[in-house]
N, C-alpha and C positions, 0 to 999 in steps of 0.2 A: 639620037644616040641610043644605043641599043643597051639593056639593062640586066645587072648582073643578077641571077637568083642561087640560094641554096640547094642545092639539089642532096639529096639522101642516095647516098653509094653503098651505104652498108650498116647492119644493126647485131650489136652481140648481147650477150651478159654470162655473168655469172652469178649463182647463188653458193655459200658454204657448205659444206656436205651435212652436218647437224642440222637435223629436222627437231624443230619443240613444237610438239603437238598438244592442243587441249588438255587431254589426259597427263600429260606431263606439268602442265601446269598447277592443276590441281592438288597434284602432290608437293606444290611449293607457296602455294599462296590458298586461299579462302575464297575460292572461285568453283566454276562449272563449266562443263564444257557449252550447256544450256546457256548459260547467262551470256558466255562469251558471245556466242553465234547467233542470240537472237537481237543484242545490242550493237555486232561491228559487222558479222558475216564471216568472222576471222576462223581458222579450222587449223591452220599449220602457219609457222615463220621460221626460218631458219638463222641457226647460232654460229658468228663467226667462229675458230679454234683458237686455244691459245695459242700466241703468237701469229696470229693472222688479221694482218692490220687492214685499214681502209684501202691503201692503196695496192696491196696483194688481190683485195679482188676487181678492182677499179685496170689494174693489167688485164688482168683474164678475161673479163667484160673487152677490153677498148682491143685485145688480137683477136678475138672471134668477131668482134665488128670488122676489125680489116681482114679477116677471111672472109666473111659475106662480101665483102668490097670487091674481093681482087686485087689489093692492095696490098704493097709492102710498107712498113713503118718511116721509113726514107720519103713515103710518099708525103707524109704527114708533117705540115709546118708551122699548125699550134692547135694546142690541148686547152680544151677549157673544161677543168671537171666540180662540180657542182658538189658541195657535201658540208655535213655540220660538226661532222668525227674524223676530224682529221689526222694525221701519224702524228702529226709535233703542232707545236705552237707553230715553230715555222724550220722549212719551209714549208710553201704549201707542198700537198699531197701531189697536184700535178706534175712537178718536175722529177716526182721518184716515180713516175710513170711514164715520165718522156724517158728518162734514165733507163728502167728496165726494158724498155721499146729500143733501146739505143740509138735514140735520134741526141743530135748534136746540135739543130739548127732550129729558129725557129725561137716558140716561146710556148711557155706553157704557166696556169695561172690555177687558183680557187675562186668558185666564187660563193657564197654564202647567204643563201635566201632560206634555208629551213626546206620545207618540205614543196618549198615551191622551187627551190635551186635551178633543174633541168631544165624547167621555159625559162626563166632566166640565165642562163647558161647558152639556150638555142638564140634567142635574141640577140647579147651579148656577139655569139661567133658569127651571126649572119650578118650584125653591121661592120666585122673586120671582113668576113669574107666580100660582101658588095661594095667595100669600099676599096677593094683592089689589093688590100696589104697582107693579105694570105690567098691559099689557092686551097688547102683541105685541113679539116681540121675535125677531130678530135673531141666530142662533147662529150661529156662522162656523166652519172648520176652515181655516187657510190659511198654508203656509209656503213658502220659498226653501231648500230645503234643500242647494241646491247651493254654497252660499254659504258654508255651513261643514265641507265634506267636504274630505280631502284629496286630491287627484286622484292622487295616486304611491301608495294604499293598494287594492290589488286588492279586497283584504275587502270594503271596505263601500262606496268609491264607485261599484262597480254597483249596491248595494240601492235606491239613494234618490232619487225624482223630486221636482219641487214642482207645484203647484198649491192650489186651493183649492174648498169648499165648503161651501153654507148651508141653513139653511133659517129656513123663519119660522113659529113658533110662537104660538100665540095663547091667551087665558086664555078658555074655555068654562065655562059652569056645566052642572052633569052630565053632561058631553060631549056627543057628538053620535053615535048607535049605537053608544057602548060606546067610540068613536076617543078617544085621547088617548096619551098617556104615560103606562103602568102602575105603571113601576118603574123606579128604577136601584141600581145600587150599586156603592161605592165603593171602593178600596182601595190602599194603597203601603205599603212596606217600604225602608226608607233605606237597610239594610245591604247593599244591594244594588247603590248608588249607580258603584261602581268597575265594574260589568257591560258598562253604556251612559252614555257620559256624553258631554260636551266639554271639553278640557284647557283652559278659557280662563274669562276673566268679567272683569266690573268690576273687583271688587273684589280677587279673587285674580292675575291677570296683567294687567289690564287691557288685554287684548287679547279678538278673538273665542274664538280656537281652533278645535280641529276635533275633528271626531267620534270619536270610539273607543269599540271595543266588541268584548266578547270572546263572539262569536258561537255558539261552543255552549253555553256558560251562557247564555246569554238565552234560547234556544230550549229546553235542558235543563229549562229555570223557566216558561216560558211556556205550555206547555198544562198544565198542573196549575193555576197562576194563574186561567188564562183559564176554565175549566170550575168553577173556585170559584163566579165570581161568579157565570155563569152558572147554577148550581146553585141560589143564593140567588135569580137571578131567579125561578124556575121554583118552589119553594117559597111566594114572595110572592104569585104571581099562582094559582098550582093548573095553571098549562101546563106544558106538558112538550114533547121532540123532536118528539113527534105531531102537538102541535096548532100549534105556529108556522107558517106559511107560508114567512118566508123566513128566511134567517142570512145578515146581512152582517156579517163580522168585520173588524177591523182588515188592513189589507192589506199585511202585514210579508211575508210567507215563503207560499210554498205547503205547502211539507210542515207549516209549523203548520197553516196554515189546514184542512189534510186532515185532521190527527192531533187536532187538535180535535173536530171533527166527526164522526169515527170511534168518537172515546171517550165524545163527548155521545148517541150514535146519531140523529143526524141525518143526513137523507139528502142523498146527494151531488147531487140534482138541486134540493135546496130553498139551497143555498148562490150566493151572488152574488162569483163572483171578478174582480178588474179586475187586480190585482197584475202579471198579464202586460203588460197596457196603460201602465199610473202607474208602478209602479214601488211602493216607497214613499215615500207622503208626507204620513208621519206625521200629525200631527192634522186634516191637508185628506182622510185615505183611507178616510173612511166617509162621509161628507156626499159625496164623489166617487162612490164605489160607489153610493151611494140615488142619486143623481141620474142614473145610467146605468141603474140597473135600474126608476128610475120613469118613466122618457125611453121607454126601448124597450117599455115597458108591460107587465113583470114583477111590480111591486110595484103593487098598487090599492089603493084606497079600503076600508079595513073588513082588508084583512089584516096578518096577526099578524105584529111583524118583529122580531128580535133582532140587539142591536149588541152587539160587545164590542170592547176592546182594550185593549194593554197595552204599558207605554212603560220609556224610564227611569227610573230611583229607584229600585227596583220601583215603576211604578204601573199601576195595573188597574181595569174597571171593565167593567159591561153596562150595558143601558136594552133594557126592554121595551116595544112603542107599536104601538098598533091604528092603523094608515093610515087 
């Protein structure tokens, strides 16, 4: 019997038009542009506007995907979009995006892994796709992350930008030269929860809260993490640092992003960094990254490309996908 794969039809995004640059930052907190860049690689992130919520640019992201596509919204028969800033408690964000797409049919969902959202989000859609019960679908990465930093904490509201990015995936039978979605895989660790978190929630303050996070344990934990899954990728499929083409990893920190790639031995010219540009923005900064490096025409058709990333909880994940 002949076997269904994910194939990649199309990749958009969208960023906010507000640019906070370094020097803007300065004039708000007891920082540098120095310090910023030599500890994240970070140089620019951009600021949602007021009244511009998660899923205004989580739209804009998932129609420029279906312009790459060729596709019309009709064509689209479930959305899974990834994020930690959502419009409301509920519902989720993905249906005020099936809404403003004007689809009718179908389903459309949240799902909420932090900054690792997107590979769990690709995962998620390619076991509905190969199991027969969708035909294309809809993966989002898209957050407001300014929305819940605190601005008077130097640490971390340099790290974090918002935007969003998609793509649209489609169910092929025996792919198309090999293209599809190889692999993913999964993983989190709760004990870890106190690392990276938000002091707020429904149920516990019933307020938002804001971000906290004790930044050299995350980074302590995250290239060991990250080179796991990546490991089990490369074991599933028989590729290895040689034969990938590109490495787009989660766009958190520069020295992970190096120290990863170091320890994988992959080469620093097959790696896609935007981190200088975005900032981070958590589950939007991989679907960002592919859509910049498929734009300026890095990433083609037929090559081998590795995503990973890893958020709070502990949560971690890669996906392997022949373009």
């Amino acid at each position: 019997m002949s076997a269904i794969r994910s194939v990649v039809r199309g990749v958009g995004a969208y960023l906010p038009a507000r640019c906070l640059t370094n020097a803007d930052l300065v004039q708000m907190v007891d920082t540098s542009d120095e310090w910023i860049v030599q500890r994240t690689g970070i140089r620019t992130r951009h600021i949602a506007a007021e009244g511009e919520v998660t899923s205004d640019l989580a739209l804009k992201a998932a129609q420029a995907a279906l312009a790459d596509a060729g596709l019309e919204p009709g064509d689209i028969d479930l959305i899974v979009l990834a994020t930690s800033t959502p419009d409301n408690t509920f519902p989720a964000t993905a249906v005020s995006v099936q809404a403003g797409l004007g689809i009718t049919h179908g389903a459309a969902f949240d799902i909420q892994a932090v900054c690792s959202g997107f590979v769990y989000a690709l995962a998620t859609a390619d076991n509905f796709l190969k199991s027969g019960a969708y035909r294309r679908c809809l993966v989002i990465g898209a957050e407001t992350f300014s929305r819940i930093l605190d601005w008077s904490d130097r640490t971390t509201c340099v790290l974090f930008g918002d935007g969003a990015g998609a793509l649209v995936l489609e169910a092929v039978r025996d792919g198309e030269d090999g293209r599809g979605l190889l692999t993913t895989h999964l993983r989190s660790d709760g004990r870890y929860k106190n690392k990276l978190y938000v002091d707020g929630g429904v149920s516990s303050t019933r307020s938002v809260g804001y971000l906290r996070m004790e930044g050299r344990e995350v980074f302590r934990h995250a290239v060991g993490m990250i080179t796991d899954v990546i490991v089990d990728a490369f074991s599933a499929t028989g590729e290895s640092a040689e034969t990938i083409d590109w490495f787009v990893p989660h766009q958190a920190n520069r020295r992970i992003i190096d120290a990863s790639a170091v320890k994988l031995g992959i080469a620093p010219e097959k790696v896609v960094i935007t981190v200088d540009k975005h900032g981070n923005t958590s589950a939007a900064s991989i679907p960002l990254a592919l859509a910049t490096a498929h734009a300026d025409g890095r990433i083609k058709r037929g090559d081998l490309v590795l995503l990973e990333a890893m958020g709070g909880g502990f949560t971690w994940g890669s996906a392997l996908v022949r373009w």
